[in-house]
LUMFIZA-838481 format. One record per residue (C-alpha): x, y, z. Coordinates in steps of 0.1 Angstrom, whole numbers, plus 5000, padded with zeros to 4 digits. Example, Ala and Ser with C-alpha at 12.3 -4.5 7.8 and 13.67 -1.06 7.14 Angstrom:
2
512349555078
513749895071
//
This chain:
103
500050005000
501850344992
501250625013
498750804990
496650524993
496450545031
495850905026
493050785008
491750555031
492150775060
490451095040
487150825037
486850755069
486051105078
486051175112
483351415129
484351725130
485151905160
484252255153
481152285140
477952565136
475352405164
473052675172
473952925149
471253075129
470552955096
472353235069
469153145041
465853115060
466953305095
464153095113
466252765116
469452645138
472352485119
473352115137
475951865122
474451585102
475751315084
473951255050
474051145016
475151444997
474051454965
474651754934
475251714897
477651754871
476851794838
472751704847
474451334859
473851274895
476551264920
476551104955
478751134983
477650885010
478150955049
479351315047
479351515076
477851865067
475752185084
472152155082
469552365087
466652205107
463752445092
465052465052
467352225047
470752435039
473652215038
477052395048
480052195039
483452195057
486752235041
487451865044
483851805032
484151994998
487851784994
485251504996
482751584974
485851684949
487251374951
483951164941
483451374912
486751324904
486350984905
482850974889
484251204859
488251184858
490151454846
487351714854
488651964871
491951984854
489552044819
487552324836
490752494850
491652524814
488352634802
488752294776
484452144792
483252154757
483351784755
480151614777
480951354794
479350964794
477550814822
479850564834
//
């Protein structure tokens, strides 16, 4: 196993994060309290769903607003990454004309 592979499996086993938003008021509705959840986040790329399982994010219990964490967006990063490979380095260089297949 080389060490970015332990990096790996370390960076999926994300921990629950210390610092977090309890109690804070919710920035989009301002009725609701933000509390740490973990939850199947999902978005999309390219109108293709995305899924990031067990991801510990902010929620808002009225609305629903997720806030994600530094490590949290690394996460979601690295599933699209795997989903779609190569993605990121093709919008840094403004070359997304291409559509991608569902794999």
């Amino acid at each position: 196993m080389t060490l970015s592979n332990d990096f790996d499996t370390l960076h999926k086993q994300m921990r629950k994060p210390r610092k977090n938003l309890d109690g804070m008021a919710c920035c989009s509705c301002a009725k609701g309290r933000f509390h740490l959840a973990k939850i199947d986040y999902k978005t999309k790329v390219f109108s293709y769903p995305v899924v990031v399982k067990n991801l510990w994010v902010e929620l808002c219990d009225v609305c629903g607003e997720t806030l994600t964490s530094w490590d949290a967006a690394k996460e979601i990063e690295a599933e699209i990454e795997r989903v779609f490979p190569g993605y990121f380095i093709k919008v840094q260089h403004g070359k997304v004309q291409k559509r991608f297949r569902k794999q």
